[in-house]
PAVEX-742899 format. One record per residue: y, x, z of N, C-alpha, C in turn; residue number from 1; residue in one letter. Coordinates in steps of 0.05 Angstrom, whole numbers, plus 5000, padded with zeros to 4 digits. Atoms other than C-alpha are relative to their C-alpha. Example, Ala and Ser with C-alpha at 12.3 -4.5 7.8 and 13.67 -1.06 7.14 Angstrom:
REM residues 2
[[4976; 5018; 5000]; [4910; 5246; 5156]; [5024; 5018; 5000]; 1; a]
[[4976; 4984; 4999]; [4979; 5273; 5143]; [5022; 4985; 5014]; 2; s]
***
This chain:
REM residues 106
[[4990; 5027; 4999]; [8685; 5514; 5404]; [5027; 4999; 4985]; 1; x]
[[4976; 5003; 5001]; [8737; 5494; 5365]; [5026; 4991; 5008]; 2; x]
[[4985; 5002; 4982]; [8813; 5487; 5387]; [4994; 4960; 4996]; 3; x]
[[5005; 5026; 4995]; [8820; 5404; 5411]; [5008; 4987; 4981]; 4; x]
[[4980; 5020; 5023]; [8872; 5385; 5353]; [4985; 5005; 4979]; 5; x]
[[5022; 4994; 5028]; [8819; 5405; 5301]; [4991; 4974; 4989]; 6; x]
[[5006; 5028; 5007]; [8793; 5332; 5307]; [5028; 4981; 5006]; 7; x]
[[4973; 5018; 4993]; [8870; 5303; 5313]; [5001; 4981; 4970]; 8; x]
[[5005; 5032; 5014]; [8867; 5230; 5277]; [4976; 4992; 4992]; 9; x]
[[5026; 5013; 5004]; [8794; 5224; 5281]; [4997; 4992; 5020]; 10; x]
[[5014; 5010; 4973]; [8744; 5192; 5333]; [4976; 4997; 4995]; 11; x]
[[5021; 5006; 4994]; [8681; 5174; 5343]; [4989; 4974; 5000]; 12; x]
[[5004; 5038; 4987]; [8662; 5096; 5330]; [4977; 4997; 5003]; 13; x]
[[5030; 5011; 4985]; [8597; 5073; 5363]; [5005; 4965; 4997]; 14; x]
[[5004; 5040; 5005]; [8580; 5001; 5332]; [4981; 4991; 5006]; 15; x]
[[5021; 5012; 4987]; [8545; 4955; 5361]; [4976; 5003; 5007]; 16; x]
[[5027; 4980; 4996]; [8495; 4998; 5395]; [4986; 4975; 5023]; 17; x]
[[5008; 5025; 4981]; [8474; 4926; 5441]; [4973; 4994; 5003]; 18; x]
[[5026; 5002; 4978]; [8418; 4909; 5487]; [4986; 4978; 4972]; 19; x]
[[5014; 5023; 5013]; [8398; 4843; 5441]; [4995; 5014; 4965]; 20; x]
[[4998; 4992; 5016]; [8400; 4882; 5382]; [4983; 5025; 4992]; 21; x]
[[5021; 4974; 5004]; [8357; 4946; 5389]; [4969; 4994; 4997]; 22; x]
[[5040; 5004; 5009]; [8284; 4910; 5390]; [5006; 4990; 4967]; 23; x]
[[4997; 4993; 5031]; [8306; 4901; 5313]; [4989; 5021; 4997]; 24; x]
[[4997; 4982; 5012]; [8318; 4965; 5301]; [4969; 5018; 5005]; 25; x]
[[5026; 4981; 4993]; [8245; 5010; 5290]; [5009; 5017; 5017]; 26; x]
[[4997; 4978; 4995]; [8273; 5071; 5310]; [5019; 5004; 5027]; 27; x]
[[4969; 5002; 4978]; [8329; 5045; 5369]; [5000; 5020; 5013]; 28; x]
[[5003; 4980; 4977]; [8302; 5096; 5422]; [5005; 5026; 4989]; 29; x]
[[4990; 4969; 5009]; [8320; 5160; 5373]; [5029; 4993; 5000]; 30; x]
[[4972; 5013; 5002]; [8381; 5118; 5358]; [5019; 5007; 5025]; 31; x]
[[4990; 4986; 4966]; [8398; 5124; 5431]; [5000; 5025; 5005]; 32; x]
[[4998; 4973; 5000]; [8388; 5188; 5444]; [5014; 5024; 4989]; 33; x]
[[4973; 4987; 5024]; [8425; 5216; 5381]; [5021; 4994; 5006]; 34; x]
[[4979; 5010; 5004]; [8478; 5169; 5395]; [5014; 5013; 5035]; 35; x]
[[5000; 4987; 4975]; [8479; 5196; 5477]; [5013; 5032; 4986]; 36; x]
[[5003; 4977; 5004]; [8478; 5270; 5447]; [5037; 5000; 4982]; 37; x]
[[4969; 5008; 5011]; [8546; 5247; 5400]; [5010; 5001; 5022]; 38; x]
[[4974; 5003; 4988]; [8580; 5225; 5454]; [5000; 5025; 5017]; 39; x]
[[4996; 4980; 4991]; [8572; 5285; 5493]; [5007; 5028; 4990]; 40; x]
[[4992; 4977; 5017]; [8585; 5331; 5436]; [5036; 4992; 4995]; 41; x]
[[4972; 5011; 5003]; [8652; 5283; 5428]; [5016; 5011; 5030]; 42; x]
[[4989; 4996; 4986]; [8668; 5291; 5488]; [5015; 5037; 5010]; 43; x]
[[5000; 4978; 4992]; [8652; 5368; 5496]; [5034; 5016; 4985]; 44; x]
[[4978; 4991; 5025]; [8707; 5375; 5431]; [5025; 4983; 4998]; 45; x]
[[4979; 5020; 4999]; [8758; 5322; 5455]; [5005; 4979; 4981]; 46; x]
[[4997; 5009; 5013]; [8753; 5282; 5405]; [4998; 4966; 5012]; 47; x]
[[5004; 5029; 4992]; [8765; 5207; 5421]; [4980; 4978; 4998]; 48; x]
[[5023; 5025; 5007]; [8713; 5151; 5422]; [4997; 4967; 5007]; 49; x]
[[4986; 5028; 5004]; [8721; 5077; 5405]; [4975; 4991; 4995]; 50; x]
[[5020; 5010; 5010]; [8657; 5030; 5412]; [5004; 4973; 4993]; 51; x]
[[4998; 5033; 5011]; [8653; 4952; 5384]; [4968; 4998; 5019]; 52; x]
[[5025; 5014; 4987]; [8610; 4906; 5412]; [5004; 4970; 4989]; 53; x]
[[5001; 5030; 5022]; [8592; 4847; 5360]; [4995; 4968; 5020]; 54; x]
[[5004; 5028; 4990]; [8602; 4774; 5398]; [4975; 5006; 5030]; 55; x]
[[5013; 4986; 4981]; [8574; 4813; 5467]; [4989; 4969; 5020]; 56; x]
[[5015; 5016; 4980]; [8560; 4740; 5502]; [4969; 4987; 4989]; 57; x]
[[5026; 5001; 5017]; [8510; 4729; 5454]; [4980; 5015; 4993]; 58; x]
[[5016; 4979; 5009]; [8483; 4796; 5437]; [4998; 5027; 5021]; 59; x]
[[5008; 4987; 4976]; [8485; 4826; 5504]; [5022; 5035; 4996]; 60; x]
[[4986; 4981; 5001]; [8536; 4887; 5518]; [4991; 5027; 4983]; 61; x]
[[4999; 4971; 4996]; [8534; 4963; 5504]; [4973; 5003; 5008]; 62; x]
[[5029; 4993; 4976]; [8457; 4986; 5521]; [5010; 5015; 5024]; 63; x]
[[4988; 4982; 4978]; [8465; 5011; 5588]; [5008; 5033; 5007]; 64; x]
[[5001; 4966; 4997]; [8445; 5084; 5579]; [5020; 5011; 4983]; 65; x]
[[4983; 4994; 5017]; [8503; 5087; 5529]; [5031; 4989; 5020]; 66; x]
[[4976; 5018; 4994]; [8553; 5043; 5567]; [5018; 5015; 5017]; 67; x]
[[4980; 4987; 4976]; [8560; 5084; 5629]; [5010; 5029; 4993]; 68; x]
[[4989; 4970; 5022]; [8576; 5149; 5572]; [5022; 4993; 4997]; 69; x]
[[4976; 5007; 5009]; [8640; 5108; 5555]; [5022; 4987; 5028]; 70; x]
[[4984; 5021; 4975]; [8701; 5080; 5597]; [5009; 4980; 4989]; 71; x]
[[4998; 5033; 5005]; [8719; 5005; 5595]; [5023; 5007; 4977]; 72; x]
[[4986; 5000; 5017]; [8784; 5028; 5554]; [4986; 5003; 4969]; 73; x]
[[5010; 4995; 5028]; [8741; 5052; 5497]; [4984; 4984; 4980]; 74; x]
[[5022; 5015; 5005]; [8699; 4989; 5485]; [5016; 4980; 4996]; 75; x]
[[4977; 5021; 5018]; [8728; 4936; 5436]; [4981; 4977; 4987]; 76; x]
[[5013; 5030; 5006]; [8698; 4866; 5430]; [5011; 4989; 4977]; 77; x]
[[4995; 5014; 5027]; [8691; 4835; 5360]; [4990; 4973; 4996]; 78; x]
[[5015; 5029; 5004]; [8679; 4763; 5333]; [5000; 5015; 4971]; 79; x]
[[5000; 5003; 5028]; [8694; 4792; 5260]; [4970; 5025; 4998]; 80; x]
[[5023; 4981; 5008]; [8633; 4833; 5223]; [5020; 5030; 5003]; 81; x]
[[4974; 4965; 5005]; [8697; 4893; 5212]; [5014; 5000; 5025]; 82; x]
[[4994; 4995; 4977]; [8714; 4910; 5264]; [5039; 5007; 4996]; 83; x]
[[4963; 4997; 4995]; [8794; 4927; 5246]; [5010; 4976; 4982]; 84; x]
[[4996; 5022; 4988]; [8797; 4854; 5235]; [5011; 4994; 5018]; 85; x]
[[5001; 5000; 4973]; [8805; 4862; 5306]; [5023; 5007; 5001]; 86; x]
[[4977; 4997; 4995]; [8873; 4861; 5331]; [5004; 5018; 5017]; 87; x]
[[4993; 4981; 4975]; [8859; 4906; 5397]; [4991; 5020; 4989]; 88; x]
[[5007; 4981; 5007]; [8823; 4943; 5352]; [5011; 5015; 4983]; 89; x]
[[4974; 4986; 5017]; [8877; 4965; 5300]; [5017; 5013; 5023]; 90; x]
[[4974; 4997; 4982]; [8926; 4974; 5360]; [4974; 5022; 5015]; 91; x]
[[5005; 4981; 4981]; [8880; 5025; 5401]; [4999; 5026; 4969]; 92; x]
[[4998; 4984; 5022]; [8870; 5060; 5325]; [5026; 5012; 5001]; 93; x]
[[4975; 4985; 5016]; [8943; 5067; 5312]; [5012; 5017; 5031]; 94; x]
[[4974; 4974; 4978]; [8969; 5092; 5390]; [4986; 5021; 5002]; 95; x]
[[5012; 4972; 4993]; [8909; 5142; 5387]; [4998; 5017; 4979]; 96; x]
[[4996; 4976; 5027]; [8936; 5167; 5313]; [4973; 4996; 4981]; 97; x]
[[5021; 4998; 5015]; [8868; 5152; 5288]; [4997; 4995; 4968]; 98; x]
[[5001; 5011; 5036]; [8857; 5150; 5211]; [4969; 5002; 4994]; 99; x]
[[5031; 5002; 5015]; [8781; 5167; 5205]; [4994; 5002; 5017]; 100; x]
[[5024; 5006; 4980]; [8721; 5147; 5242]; [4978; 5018; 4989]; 101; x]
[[5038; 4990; 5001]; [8650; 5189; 5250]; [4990; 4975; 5007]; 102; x]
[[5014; 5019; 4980]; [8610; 5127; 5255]; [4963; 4998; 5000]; 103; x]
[[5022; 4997; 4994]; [8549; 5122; 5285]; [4989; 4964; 5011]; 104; x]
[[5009; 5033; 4987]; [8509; 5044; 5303]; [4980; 4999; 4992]; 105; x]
[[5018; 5012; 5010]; [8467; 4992; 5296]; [5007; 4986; 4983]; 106; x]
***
């Protein structure tokens, strides 16, 4: 395993991985599963993780089997398509040093 600061100013962004959104996607249920297997590899290596959730009253939160992987701090509600648009979402970037994302979504 490498030491924790190895990934220091990256993270992990999980985009709009949402309930209304996955019967689109052919493949959602590998999607899930891959994206499950990330966060527990993120986690295993400290590396931080920051999810979006595109206009969530409309397109339904976080799928569940992903949601309860994350804590409420890490989950950042968007109206814009870009997500650092997002005002809470620049501001959790810059106090957690972040400069590059792994990103993984829908």
């Amino acid at each position: 395993m490498q030491p924790k600061d190895t990934f220091k100013g990256n993270c992990l962004l999980l985009v709009d991985l949402q309930a209304r959104l996955a019967p689109a996607i052919p493949a959602a249920p590998q999607v899930v599963a891959r994206v499950a297997a990330l966060i527990a590899a993120a986690r295993r290596a400290g590396l931080p993780i920051l999810a979006t959730e595109q206009y969530s009253q409309g397109l339904g939160p976080t799928l569940p089997e992903l949601r309860g992987r994350l804590d409420p701090p890490e989950i950042f509600e968007k109206i814009h398509f870009s997500a650092p648009r997002e005002a809470a979402f620049r501001a959790a970037l810059a106090a957690r040093g972040i400069v590059y994302c792994y990103v993984a979504g829908m």
